[in-house]
N, C-alpha and C positions, 0 to 999 in steps of 0.2 A: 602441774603448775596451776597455780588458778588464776583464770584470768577467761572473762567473760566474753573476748572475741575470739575462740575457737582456735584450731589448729591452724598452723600457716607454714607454708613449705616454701622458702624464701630462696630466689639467687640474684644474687647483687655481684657487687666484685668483692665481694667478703666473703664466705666461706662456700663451701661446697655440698649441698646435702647430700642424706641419704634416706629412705625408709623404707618399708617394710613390710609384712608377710602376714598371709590369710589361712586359712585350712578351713572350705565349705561345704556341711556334710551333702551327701548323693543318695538321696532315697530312691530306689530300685523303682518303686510305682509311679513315680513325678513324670516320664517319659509316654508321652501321648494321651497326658490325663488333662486336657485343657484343649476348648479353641477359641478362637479369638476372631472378631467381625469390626470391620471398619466402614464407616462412612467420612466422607466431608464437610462443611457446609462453608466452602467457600473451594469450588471447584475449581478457580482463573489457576491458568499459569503463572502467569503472574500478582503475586497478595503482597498486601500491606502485613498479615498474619497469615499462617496454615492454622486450618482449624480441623485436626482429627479426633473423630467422635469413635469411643470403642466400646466394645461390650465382650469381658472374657466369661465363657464357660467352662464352668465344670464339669467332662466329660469321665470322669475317673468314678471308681468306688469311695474314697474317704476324702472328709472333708480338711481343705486345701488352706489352711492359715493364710491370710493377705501378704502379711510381710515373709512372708518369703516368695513372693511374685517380682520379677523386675520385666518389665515390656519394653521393649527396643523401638524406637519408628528410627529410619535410618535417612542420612541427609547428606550431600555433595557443596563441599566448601566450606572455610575455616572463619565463618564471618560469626562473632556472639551474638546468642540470641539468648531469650529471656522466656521463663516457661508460666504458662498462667491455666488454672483448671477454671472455667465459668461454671459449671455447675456439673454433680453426680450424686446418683442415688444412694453411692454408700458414702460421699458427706466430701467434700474437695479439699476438709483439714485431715483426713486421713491421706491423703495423694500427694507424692512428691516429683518433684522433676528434675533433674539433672544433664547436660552435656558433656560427653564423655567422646574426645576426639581420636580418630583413626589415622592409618595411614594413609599418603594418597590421598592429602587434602578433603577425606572425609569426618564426619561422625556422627552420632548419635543420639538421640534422646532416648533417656532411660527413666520410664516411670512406675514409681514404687507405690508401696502402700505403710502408713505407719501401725495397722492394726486391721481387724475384721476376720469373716474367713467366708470362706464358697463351700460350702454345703456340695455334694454329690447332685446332679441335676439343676440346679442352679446356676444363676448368670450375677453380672455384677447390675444391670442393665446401664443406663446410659455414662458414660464418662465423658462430660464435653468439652475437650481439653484443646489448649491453641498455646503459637508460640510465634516470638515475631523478633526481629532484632534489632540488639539494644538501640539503635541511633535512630529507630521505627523507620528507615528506609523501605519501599517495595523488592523483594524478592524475588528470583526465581523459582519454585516448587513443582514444576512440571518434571527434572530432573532428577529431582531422587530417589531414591532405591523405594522408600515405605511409600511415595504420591499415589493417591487414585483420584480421579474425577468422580467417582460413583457416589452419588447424593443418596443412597438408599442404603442399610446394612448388608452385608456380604460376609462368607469368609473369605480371610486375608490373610494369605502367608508369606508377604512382606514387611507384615510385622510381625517380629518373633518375642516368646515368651518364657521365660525362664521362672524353671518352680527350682528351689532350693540350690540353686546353684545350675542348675544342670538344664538343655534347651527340650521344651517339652512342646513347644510348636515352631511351626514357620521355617525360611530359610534366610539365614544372616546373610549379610553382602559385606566385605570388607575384614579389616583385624577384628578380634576379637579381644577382651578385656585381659583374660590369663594366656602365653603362650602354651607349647605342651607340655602335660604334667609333667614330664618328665624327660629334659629335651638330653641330648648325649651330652656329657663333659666335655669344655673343649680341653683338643691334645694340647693347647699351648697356655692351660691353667699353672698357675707357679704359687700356691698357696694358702691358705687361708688364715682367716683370725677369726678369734670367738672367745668372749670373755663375757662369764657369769658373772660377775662383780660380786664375789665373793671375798670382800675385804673387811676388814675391822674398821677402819676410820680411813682419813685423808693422809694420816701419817702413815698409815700402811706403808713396809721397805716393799712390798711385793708390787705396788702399782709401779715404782721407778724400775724395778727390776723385769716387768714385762713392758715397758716402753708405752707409760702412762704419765704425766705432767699433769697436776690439780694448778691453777693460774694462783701468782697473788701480784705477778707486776701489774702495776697501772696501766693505764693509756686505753684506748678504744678497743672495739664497739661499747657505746652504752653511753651515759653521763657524763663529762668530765668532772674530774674530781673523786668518782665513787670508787670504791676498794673491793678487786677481789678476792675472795677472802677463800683461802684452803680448808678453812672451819667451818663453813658454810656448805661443802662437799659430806656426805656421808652415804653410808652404803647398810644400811637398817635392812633385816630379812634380806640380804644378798641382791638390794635394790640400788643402781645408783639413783642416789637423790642431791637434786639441786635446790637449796631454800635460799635464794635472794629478796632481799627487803629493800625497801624506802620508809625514810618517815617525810617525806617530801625536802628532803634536800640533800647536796650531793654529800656531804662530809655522813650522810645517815644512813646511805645507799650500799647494801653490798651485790656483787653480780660473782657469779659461780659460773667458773668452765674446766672440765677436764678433758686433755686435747694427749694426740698422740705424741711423743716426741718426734719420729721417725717422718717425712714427705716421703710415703713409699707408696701411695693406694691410688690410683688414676681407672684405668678399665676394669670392667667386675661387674657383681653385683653386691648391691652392700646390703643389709638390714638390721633393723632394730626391733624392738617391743616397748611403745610408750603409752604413758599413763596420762592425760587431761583430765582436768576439773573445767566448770562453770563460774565453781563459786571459793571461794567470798568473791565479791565483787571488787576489782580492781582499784589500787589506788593511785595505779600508773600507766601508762602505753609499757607491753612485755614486749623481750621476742626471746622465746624458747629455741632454741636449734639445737641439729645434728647434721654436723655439715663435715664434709671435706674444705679444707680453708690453704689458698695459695697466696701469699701479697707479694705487690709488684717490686720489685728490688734490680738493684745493675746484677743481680746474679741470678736472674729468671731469666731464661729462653726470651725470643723477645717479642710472645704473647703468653699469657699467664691468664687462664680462663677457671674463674671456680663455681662450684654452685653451689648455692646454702639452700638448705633446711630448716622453715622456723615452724612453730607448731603454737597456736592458743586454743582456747576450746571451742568457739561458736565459727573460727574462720578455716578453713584449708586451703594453702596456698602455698602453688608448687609456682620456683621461678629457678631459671638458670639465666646464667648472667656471666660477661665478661668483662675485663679489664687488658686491653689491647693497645699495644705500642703505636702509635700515628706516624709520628718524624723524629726528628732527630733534634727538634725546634720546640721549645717549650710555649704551651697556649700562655694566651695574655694571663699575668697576674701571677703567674707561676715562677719561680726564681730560678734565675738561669742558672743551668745543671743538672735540672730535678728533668727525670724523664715523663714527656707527656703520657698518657694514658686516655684511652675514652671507655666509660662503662658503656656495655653491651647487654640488655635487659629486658628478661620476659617474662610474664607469669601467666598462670592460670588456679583460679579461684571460684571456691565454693563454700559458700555461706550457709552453716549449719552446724547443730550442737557436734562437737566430737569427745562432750567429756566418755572414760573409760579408758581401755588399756585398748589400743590399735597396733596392728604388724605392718609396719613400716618395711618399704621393698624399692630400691634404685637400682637400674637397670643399666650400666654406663661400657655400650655396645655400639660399632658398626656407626659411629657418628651420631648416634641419637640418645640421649639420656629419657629412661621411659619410667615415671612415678608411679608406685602402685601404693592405694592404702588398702586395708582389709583384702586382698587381691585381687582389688579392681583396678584395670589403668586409671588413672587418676590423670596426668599432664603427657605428652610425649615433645623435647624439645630438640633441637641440634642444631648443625650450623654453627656461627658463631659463637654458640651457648655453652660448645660441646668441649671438655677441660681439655687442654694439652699441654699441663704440666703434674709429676706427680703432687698430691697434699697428703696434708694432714688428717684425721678421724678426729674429729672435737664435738662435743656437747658441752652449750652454755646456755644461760639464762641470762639475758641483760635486758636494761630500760633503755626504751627511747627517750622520755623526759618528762617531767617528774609533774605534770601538769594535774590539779586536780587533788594531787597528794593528800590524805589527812590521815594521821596517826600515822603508826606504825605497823604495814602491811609485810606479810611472808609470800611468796608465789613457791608453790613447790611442783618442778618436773621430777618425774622418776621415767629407770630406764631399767627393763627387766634382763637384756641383756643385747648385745651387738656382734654380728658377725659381716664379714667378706670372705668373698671367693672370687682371686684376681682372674682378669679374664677369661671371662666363663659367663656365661649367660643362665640362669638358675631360676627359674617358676617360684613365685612364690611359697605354693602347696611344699615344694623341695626344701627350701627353705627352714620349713619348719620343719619337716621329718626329718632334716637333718642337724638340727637345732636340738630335736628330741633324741637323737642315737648320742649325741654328744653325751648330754645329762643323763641316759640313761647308762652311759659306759662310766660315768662320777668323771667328766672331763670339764673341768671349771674355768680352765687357761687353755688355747691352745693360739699359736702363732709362727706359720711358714712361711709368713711371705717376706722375704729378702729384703732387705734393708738396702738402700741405693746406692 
């Protein structure tokens, strides 16, 4: 789709997402080919900022590309903080930074690199990097896993470093981004789905015949008034593709969704393969999703928890959200009869291009729903967030509103294909080697999980 705020992994009490799946190659020499030295220069216990100064070496034979470096400093508490480089040798616009939460009210700061490399015998030399949170409250940093007091360089192997996927120094503390490659099947798995989108068009008899619905009734999410249109649906190179338009008003607006018919999919893990753009540049507020989608009705249990999935290109953002029965007493302004509701709502976000094809990976386990992009955890949420009712498998593309509008603009998501494997916990890496045994056995359809 194009659309110049990025991906965004959305849960409101509208649908329920899902995504998807990584495979990061493991170069044999990466392990013990690097170290890494830390300083501080703000030693307190207590900081307005933590400011850790690093310098990683190249201790290996061949020289070591940047971007594929990720350095961990690791941290106690689930408060936002905001990451900022003041200055480095090899330039603070090649440095990225990221927080990336664990379990056990921990997480992490994960800092990359957009480019450069380390030479054999070489170092990066100074990286002066600091981090403080959002509301610039003082902190406490005497407790976390990576703190040191030591105002002078050292080696440090509380903060670890990862060359190509794989941990080439230090010792982690806590979860880690991917489970194991390869965890057992649970015995009390009941099926899976996986559909190449190998169709001819939206008229395809074969989407209604595997338990596929292209939308054209009206009504929300999205504009009132705009149309969705089944024609607007197509599956080009065995892609599905969503093209919705605005010409800035709603009689001009089309929104595209193809949803499962079946509410059979609740525990599992789910995954996708999508496509973002940047560009053209918008000529509306989007929201792209893959979500799981339950609404509240007299014939839902009587909580109805879903989480969505939306995706633009410059944003990432995972949320799960509920929608939960109060009384029996309808709030003010609501017509007597209609059941009350209160949305229950979370997110976590991160601001950055995602145009490209990304593997989308949801984890919907043990209470906790755990977001992976590229097969990195991304969000981990639960609680009241966590679905307990079955839904729907849907991907749409709608406007939020139409501000801004000029001409006549397209957004187009593409979806290379979508799998589930109901209760089961599945590694990303898994994912896709099993994504790849499908298509290499010519399996374009499959679907075992029971209908309710």
């Amino acid at each position: 789709m194009s659309r110049n705020f990025g991906a965004r992994l959305v849960s409101l009490a509208l649908p329920a997402v899902l995504i998807a799946v990584t495979l990061i190659a493991s170069p044999a020499a990466a392990a013990q080919a690097v170290r890494l030295q830390y300083r501080t220069s703000a030693p307190g216990a207590t900081t307005a900022q933590a400011e850790p100064w690093l310098r990683l070496f190249n201790t290996g034979t061949t020289t070591i590309p940047l971007s594929q470096v990720k350095i961990r400093y690791y941290l106690t508490g689930t408060e936002t903080y905001r990451f900022a480089c003041s200055w480095a040798v090899v330039g603070c616009s090649t440095i990225t930074g990221r927080f990336a939460p664990q379990e056990g009210g921990k997480q992490y700061l994960e800092v990359g690199f957009t480019s450069g490399s380390l030479s054999p015998g070489q170092n990066t030399s100074d990286m002066q990097l600091r981090f403080y949170r959002a509301d610039w409250q003082s902190f406490q940093q005497s407790d976390d896993y990576s703190y040191g007091p030591n105002t002078s360089y050292a080696d440090w192997d509380k903060v670890t470093v990862h060359v190509d996927g794989q941990l080439a120094w230090g010792t982690p503390t806590g979860t880690e981004p991917d489970p194991d490659p390869d965890p057992d099947p649970d015995p009390g798995a009941t099926g899976e789905l996986f559909d190449d989108f190998t169709y001819t068009s939206s008229t395809d008899a074969r989407l209604a015949q595997r338990g596929w619905t292209v939308r054209s009734a009206s009504g929300g999410p999205g504009v009132p008034g705009a149309t969705w249109s089944p024609s607007a649906v197509s599956f080009p190179g065995g892609l599905l593709t969503l093209d919705s338009s605005t010409n800035g008003t709603a009689g001009g607006t089309v929104q595209t969704e193809l949803s499962t018919a079946q509410r059979k999919f609740r525990e599992g893990t789910y995954a996708a393969r999508v496509r973002f753009s940047d560009a053209p540049p918008p000529a509306a507020p989007t929201v792209s999703t893959w979500c799981r989608r339950s609404s509240p009705s007299p014939r839902c249990a009587t909580t109805s928890t879903p989480t969505t999935a939306s995706w633009t290109s410059s944003t990432c953002r995972t949320a799960a959200g509920a929608s939960r029965r109060t009384s029996s007493t309808p709030p003010a302004g609501r017509p007597t009869g209609t059941t009350p509701w209160l949305a229950v709502n979370t997110h976590t976000e991160e601001r950055t291009s995602f145009a490209g094809w990304h593997d989308l990976v949801i984890q919907v386990s043990g209470g906790r729903i755990k977001y992976y992009v590229d097969g990195r955890l991304f969000a981990d949420h639960g609680g009241d967030h966590y679905p307990e009712t079955p839904m729907w498998i849907m991907f749409n593309q709608w406007f939020i509103d139409l501000q801004g509008a000029s001409g006549t603009r397209t957004y187009r998501q593409q979806v290379d294909y979508v799998y589930f494997s109901a209760n089961e916990v599945v590694a990303p890496a898994t994912v896709t080697s099993r994504v790849a045994a499908l298509r290499t056995a010519g399996t374009a359809f499959k679907d075992t999980v029971p209908n309710p």
